[in-house]
C-alpha positions as CSV (number, residue, x, y, z in Angstrom):
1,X,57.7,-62.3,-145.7
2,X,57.0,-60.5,-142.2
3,X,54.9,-57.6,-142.9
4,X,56.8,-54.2,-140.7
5,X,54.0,-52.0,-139.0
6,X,53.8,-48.4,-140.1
7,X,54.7,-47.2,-136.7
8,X,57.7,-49.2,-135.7
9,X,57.7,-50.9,-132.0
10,X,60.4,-51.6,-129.7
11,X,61.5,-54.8,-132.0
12,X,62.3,-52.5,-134.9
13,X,64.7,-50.3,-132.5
14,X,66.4,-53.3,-131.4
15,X,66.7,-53.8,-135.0
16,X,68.1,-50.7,-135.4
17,X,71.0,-51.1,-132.5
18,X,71.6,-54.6,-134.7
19,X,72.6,-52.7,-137.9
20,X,74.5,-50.1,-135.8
21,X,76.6,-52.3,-134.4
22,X,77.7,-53.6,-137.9
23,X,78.3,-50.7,-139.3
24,X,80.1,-49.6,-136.1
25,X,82.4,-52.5,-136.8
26,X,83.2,-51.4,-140.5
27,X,84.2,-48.1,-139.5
28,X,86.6,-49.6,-136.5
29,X,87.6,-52.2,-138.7
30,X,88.8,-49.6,-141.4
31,X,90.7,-47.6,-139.2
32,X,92.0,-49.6,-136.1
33,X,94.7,-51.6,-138.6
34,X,96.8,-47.9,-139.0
35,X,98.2,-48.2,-135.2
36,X,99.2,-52.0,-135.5
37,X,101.1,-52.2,-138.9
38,X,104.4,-51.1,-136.9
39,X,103.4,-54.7,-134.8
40,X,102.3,-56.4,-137.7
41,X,105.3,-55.4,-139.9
42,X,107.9,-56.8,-137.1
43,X,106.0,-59.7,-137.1
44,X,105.4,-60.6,-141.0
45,X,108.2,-59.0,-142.5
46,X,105.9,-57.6,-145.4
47,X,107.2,-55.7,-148.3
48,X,106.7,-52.2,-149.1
49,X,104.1,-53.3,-151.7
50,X,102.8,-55.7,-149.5
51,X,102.1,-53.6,-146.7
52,X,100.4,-51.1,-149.7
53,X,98.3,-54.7,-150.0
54,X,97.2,-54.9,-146.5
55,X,96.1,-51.1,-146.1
56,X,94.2,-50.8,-149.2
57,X,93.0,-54.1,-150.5
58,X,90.0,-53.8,-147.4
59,X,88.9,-50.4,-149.1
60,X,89.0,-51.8,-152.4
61,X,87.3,-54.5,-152.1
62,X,84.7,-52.7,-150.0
63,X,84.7,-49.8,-152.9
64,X,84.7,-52.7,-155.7
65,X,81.8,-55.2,-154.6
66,X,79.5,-52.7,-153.0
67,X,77.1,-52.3,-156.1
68,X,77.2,-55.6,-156.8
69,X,76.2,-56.5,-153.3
70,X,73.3,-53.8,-153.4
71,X,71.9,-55.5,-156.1
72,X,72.1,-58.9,-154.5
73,X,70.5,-58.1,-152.1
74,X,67.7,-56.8,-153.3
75,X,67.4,-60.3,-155.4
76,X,68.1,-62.8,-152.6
77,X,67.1,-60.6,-149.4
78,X,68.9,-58.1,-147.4
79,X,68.3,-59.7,-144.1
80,X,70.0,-63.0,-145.8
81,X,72.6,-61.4,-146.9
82,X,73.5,-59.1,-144.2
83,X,73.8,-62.4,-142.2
84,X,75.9,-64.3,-144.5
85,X,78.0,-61.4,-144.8
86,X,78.6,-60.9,-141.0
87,X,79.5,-64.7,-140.7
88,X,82.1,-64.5,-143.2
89,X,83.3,-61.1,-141.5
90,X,84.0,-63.1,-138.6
91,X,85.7,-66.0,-140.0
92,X,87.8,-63.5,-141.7
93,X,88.5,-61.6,-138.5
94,X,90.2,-64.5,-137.4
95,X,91.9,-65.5,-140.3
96,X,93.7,-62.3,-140.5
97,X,94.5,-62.4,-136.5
98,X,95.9,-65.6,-136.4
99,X,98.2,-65.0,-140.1
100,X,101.5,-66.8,-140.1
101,X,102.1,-65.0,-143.7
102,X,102.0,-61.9,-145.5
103,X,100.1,-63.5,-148.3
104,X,97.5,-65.5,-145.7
105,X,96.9,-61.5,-144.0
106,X,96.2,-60.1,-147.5
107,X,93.9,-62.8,-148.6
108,X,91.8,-62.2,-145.1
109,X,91.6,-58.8,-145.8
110,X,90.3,-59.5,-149.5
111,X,87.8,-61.5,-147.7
112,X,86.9,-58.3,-144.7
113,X,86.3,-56.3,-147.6
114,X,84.1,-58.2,-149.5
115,X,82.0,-58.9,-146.6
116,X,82.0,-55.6,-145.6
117,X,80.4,-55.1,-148.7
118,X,77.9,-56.9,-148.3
119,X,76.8,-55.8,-144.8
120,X,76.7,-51.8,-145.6
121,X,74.1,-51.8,-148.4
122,X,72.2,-54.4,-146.5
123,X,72.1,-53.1,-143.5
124,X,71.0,-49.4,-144.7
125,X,68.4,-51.0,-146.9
126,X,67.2,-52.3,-143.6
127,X,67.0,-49.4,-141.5
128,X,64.7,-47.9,-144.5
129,X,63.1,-50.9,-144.5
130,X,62.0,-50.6,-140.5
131,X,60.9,-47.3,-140.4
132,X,59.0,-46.6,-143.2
133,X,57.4,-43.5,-141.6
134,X,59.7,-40.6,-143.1
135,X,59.9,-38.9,-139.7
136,X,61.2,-42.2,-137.5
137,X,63.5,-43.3,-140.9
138,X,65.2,-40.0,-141.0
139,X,65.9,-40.3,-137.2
140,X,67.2,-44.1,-137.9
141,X,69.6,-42.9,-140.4
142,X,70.7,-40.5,-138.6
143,X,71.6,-42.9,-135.8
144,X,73.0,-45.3,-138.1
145,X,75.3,-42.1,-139.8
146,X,76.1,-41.4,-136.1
147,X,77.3,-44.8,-135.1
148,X,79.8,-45.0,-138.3
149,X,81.1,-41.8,-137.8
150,X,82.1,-42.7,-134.2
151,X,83.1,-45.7,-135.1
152,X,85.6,-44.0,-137.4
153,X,86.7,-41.8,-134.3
154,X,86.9,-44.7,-131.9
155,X,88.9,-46.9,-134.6
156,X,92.2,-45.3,-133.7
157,X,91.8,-45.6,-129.8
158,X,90.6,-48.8,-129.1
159,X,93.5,-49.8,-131.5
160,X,96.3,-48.2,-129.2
161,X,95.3,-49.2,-126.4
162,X,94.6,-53.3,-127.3
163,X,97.7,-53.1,-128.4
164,X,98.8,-51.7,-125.0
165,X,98.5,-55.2,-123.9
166,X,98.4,-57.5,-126.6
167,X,99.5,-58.4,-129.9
168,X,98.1,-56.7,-133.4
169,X,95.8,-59.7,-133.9
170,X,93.6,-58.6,-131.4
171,X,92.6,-55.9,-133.6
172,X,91.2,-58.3,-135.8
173,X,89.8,-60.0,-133.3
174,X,87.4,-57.1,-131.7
175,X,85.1,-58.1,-134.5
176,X,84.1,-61.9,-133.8
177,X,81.9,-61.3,-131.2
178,X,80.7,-58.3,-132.5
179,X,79.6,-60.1,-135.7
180,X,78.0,-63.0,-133.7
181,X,75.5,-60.2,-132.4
182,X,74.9,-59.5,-135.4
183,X,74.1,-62.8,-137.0
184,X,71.8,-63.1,-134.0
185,X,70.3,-60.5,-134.1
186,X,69.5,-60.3,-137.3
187,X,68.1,-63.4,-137.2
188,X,65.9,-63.1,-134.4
189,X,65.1,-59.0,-134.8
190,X,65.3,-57.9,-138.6
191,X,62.3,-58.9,-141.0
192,X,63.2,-59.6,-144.8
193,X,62.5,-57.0,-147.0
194,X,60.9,-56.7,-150.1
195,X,62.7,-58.3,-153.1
196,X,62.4,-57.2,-156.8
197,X,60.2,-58.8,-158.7
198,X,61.4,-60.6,-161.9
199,X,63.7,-63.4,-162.3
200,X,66.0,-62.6,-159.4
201,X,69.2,-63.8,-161.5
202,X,72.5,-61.5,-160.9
203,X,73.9,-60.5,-164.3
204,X,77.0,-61.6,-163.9
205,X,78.6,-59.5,-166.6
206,X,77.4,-56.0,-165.6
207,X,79.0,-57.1,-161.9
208,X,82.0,-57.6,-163.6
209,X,81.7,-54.7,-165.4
210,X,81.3,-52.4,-162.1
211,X,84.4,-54.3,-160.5
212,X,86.0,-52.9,-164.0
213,X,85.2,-49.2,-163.5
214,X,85.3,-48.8,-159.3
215,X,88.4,-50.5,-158.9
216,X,90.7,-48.7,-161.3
217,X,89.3,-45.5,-160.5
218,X,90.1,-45.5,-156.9
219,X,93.4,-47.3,-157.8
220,X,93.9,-44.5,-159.7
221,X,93.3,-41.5,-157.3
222,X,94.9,-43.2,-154.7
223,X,98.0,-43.1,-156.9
224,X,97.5,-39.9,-158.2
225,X,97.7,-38.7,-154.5
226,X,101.0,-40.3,-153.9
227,X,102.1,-39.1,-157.2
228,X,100.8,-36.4,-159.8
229,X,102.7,-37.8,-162.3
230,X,102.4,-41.2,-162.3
231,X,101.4,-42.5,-166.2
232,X,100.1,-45.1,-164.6
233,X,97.4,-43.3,-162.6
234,X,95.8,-42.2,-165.1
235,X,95.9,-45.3,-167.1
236,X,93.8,-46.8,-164.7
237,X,91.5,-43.7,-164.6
238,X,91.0,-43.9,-168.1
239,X,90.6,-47.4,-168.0
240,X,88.1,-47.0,-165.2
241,X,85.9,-44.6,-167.2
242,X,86.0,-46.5,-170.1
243,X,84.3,-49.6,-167.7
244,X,81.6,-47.0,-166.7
245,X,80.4,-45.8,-170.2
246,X,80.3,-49.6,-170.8
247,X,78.4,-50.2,-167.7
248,X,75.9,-47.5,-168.2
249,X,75.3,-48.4,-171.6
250,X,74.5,-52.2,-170.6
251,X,72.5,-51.2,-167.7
252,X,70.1,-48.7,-169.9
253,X,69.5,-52.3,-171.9
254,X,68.7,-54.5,-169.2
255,X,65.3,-55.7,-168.3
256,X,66.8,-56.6,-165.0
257,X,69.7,-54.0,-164.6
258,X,72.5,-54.1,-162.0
259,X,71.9,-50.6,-161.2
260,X,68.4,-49.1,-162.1
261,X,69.2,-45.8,-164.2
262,X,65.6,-44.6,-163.3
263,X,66.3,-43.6,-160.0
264,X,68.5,-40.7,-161.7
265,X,65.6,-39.3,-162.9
266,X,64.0,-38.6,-159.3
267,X,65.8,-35.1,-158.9
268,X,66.2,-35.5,-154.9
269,X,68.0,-38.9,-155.6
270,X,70.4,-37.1,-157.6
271,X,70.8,-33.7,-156.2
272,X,71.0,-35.8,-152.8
273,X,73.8,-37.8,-154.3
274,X,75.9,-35.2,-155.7
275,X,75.9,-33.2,-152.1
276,X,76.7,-36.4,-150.5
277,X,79.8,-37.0,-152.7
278,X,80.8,-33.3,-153.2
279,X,81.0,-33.1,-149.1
280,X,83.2,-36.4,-149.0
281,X,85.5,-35.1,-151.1
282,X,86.1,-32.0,-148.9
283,X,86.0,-34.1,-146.2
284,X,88.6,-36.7,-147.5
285,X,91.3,-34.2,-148.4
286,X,90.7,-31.8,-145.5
287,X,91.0,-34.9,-142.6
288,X,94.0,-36.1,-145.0
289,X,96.3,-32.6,-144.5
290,X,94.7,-32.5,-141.0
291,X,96.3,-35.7,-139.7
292,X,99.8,-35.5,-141.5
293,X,99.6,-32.1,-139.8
294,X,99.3,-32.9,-136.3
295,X,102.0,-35.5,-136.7
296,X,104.3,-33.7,-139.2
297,X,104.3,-30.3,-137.7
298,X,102.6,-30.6,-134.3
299,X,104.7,-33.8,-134.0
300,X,102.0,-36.0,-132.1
301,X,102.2,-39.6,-131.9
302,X,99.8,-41.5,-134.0
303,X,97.6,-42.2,-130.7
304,X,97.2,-38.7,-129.4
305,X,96.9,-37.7,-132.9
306,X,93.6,-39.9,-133.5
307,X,92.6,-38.5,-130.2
308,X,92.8,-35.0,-131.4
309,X,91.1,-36.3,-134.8
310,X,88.1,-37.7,-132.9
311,X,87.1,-34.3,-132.7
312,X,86.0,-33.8,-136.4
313,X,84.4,-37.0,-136.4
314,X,82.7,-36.4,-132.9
315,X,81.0,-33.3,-134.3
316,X,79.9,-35.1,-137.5
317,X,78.1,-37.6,-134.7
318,X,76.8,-34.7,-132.8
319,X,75.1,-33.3,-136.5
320,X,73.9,-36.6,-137.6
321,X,72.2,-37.0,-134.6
322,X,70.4,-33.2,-134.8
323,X,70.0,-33.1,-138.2
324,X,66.7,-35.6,-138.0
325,X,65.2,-33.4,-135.4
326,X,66.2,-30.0,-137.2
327,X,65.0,-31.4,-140.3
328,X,61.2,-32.4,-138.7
329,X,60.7,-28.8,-138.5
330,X,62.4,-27.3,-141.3
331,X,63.0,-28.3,-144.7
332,X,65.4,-30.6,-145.2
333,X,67.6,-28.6,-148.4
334,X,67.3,-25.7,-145.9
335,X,68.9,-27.6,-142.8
336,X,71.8,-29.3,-145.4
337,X,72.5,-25.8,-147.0
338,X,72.7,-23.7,-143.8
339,X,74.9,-26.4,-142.5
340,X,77.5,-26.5,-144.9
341,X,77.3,-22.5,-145.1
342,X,78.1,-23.2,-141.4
343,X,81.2,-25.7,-142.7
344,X,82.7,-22.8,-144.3
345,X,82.3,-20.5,-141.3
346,X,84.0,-23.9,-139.7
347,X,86.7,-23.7,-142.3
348,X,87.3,-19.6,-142.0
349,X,88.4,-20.2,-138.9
350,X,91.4,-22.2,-139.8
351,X,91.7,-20.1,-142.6
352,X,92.3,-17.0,-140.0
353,X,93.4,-18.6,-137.1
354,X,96.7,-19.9,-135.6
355,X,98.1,-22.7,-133.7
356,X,96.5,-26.4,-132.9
357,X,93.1,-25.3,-131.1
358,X,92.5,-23.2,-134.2
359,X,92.8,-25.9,-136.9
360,X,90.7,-28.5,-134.5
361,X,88.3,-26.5,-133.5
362,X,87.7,-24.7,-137.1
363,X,87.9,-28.8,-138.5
364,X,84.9,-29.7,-135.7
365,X,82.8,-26.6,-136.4
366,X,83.3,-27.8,-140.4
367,X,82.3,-31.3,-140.1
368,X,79.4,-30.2,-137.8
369,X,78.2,-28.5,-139.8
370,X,78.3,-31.2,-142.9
371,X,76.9,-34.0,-140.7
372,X,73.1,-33.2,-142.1
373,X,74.5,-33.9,-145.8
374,X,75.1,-37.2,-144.7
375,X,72.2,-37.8,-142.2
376,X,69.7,-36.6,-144.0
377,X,71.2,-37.1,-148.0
378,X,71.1,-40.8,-147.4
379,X,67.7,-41.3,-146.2
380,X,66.2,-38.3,-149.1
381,X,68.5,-41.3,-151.3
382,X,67.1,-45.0,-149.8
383,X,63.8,-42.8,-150.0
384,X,63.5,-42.1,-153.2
385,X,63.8,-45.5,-154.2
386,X,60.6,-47.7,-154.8
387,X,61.5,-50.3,-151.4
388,X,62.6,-53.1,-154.1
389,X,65.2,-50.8,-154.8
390,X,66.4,-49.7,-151.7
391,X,69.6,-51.9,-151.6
392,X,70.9,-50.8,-155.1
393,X,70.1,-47.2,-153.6
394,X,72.0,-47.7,-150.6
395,X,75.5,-49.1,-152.9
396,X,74.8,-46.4,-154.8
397,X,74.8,-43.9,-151.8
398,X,77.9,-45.6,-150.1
399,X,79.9,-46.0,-153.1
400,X,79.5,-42.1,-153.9
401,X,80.6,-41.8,-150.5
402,X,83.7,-43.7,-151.0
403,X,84.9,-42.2,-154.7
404,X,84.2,-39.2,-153.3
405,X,86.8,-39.3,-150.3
406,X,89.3,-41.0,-152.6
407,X,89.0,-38.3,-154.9
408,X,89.3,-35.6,-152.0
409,X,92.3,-37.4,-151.3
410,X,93.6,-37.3,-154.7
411,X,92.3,-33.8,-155.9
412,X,93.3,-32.3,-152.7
413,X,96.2,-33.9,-151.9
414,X,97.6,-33.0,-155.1
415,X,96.7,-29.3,-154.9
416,X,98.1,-29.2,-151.2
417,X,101.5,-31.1,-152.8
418,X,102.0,-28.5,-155.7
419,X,101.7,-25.8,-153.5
420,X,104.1,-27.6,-150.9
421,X,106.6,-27.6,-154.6
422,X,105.7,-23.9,-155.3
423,X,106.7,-22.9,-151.2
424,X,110.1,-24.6,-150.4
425,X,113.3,-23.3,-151.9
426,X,115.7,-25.7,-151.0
427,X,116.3,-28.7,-153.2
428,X,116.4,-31.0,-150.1
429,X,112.8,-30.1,-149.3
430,X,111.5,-32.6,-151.7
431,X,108.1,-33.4,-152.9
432,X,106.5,-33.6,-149.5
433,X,107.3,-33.1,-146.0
434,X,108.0,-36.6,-145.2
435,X,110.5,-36.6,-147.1
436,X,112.1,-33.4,-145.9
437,X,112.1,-34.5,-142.2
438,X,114.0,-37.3,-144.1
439,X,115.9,-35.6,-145.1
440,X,116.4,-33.4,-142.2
441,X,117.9,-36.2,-140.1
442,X,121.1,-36.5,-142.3
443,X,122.2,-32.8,-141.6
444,X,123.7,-31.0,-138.7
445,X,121.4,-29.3,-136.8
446,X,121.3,-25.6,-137.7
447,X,120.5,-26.8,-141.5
448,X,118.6,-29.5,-140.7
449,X,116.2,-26.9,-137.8
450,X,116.4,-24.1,-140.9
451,X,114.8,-27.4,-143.5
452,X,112.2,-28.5,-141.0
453,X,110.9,-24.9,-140.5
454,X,110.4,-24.2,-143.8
455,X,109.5,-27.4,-145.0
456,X,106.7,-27.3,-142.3
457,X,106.0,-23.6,-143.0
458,X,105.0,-24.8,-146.8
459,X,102.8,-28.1,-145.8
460,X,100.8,-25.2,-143.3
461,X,100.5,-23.4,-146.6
462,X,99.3,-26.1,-148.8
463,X,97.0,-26.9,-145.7
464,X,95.5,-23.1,-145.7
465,X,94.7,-23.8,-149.5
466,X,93.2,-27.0,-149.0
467,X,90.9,-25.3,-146.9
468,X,90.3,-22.3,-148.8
469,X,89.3,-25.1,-151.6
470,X,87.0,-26.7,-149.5
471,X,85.3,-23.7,-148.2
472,X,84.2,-23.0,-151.7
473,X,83.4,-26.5,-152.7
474,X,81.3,-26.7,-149.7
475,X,79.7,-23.0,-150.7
476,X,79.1,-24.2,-154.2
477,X,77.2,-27.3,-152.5
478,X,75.0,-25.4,-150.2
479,X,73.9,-23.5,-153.3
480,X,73.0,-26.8,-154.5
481,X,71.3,-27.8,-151.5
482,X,69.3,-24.6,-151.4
483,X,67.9,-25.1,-155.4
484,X,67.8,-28.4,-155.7
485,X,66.0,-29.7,-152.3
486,X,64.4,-26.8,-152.0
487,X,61.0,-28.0,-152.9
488,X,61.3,-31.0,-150.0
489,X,58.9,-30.2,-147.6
490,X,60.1,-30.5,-143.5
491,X,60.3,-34.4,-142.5
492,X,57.4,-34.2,-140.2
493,X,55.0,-33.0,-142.4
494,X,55.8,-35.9,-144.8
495,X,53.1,-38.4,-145.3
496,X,53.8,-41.4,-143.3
497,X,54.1,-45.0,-144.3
């Protein structure tokens, strides 16, 4: 195993812009597909459900395999892994580019998703595991955090405008040459890193088990978001939570568990965590209501929308680039609590302003100002995990991450929904503004102007609640922050190594 200096060199920086680029991918690859399903729907002829199928079935698979995949690779190597992973990413780029049939598109997004699962643990695990100096890991992750986030931003734009000249495929295709940088790369730049000790077999039945409680649970608040009252939503959150008592129970007998229940008992792991989690739920609902507004209300396209969008996620890569830097000199709970007590200054704004720049700029100062939550809660997370560990701590960290926006989503969107209900008067209003603008274009045009404006007058509502939800969720955090991680001392006087 290649032993990783204490003070990392250039070769641990070019290992750095390796992992980035993968995780740059991931986030492109989860949001360029939006613009093209108008392409790919022409093309395919899929069905309602099946076009659900193509959407989701990358997130859930992503959601579903991502513990599992931590674990692995702390058991057969990260770097191994993280190469295997990116390999099958790129065959299954251009599987789903080159899809003659709905069912041959799904399966390669099955396939995206679990690879993708397999390359974000890894690859965070990795970043720890090349700057093991608190001070230059902090600034890593912060890079890494930086490079996702803008990949999420960029997703949307290079989407539209590949598919100014070419057909959807090629959004699928963006990532086969990205991917074979990374298996290069990876190869020749990233080190192994350390493996736990024991017999290094998977347990097969508590990966099963996970698959059990993720998946239904984000099934489940995905459909609770289209619809409160769906029985069958809640079936499947019910049956989710009945996978993780199980789980938990199994892993508190294992000698060898999936997921190491220790690590719970480190309180900056779990304060960390729950921050991280908290902040993605505000952050799911609020960018939710924000981009249904800009195209509901504002009536944007869906390309000038994302542009617009970018932003939000622009400031996020502006505070996950600072927060390293901020947090060297300060202590770290300080810098994540005064930054999401400057989220809810971000989300007064909206709250008291009017018009497009309001809601934009209010959304930036927000997500600014939760950046450090993520830049700095997932290295206090991968570093509070003994380094055999670290991949387990990284699914752990990402998987929060990714309950926690479906939930926003869910918990949210339902809140901004029943106040939609509670707003509109007329009958042809219906559940949601989507369906009123429906509705709208059936009627002539003094009845259907008089439904729009007060269709759109309730979503701005249910958007001003939303946000007045958030702004306490993200109070109640910083609170957190300040108690919790108060005892962290600043990054730079952290011992090294």
């Amino acid at each position: 195993m290649t032993t990783i200096e204490t003070r990392p060199g250039t070769r641990a920086w070019l290992g750095l812009s390796v992992l980035c680029l993968a995780t740059l991918l991931l986030a492109v690859d989860n949001t360029v597909l939006m613009l093209a399903l108008p392409h790919l729907a022409a093309d395919l002829d899929p069905t309602a459900t099946e076009l659900l199928w193509i959407t989701d079935v990358y997130g859930f698979m992503i959601a579903g395999f991502m513990i599992t995949m931590g674990s692995l690779g702390d058991r057969i190597g990260r770097r191994r892994l993280l190469v295997i992973g990116a390999a099958a990413f790129g065959v299954a780029s251009v599987v789903a580019a080159y899809s003659t049939t709905t069912t041959m598109l799904i399966a390669a997004r099955v396939l995206l998703g679990v690879s993708g699962a397999a390359l974000g643990p890894s690859a965070l695990a990795l970043v720890a595991g090349l700057f093991p100096d608190a001070k230059r890991r902090a600034m890593a992750i912060g890079v890494f955090t930086a490079c996702f986030m803008g990949g999420a931003a960029a997703g949307p734009v290079i989407g539209g405008l590949l598919l100014e000249s070419f057909w959807w495929g090629s959004v699928f295709l963006l990532g086969v040459p990205v991917m074979v940088l990374v298996v290069a790369g990876g190869l020749g730049l990233l080190p192994e890193t350390a493996k736990s000790t024991g017999s290094g077999r998977l347990d097969l039945v508590s990966a099963g088990m996970s698959l059990g409680a993720v998946l239904p649970l984000v099934y489940g608040l995905k459909e609770l978001a289209d619809d409160p009252a769906q029985v069958n939503a809640y079936v499947a959150l019910g049956v989710g939570l009945l996978f993780c008592v199980a789980f938990v129970r199994r892993q508190s007998r294992l000698a060898e568990p999936l997921v190491d229940l220790r690590l719970f008992g480190d309180r900056s792991f779990t304060a960390a965590l729950l921050i991280l989690a908290g902040a993605m739920v505000v952050q799911g609902g609020v960018y939710l209501f924000m981009s249904q507004h800009l195209q509901l209300v504002e009536g944007l396209s869906p390309l000038v929308a994302g542009l617009w969008m970018a932003a939000p996620a622009l400031g996020l890569v502006a505070g996950s680039l600072a927060s390293p830097v901020l947090a060297g000199v300060f202590r770290p709970g300080l810098v994540v609590g005064a930054g999401l007590v400057a989220s809810a200054a971000g989300f007064a704004v909206v709250l008291a302003g009017d018009g497009l720049g309001a809601l934009v700029a209010g959304v930036t100062v927000a997500f600014l100002g939760m950046a450090p939550v993520g830049a700095l809660g997932l290295g206090l997370i991968v570093g509070a995990a003994p380094p055999e560990r670290a991949g387990s701590a990284s699914a752990l960290a990402e998987s929060g991450g990714e309950l926690g926006v479906a939930l926003g989503i869910a918990v949210l969107g339902s809140v901004g929904t029943a106040v939609y209900g509670g707003s509109v008067t007329s009958p042809q209003a219906g559940g949601s503004l989507g369906e009123a603008l429906d509705a709208a274009a059936g009627l002539p045009p003094a009845a259907a102007s008089a439904l729009v404006a007060q269709a759109q007058a309730a979503f701005a509502q249910g958007l001003l609640v939303v946000t007045a939800v958030g702004t306490v969720l993200v109070l109640g955090l910083a609170v957190l922050s300040f108690t919790l991680l108060r005892h962290l001392r600043p990054i730079g006087e952290q011992s090294h190594g």
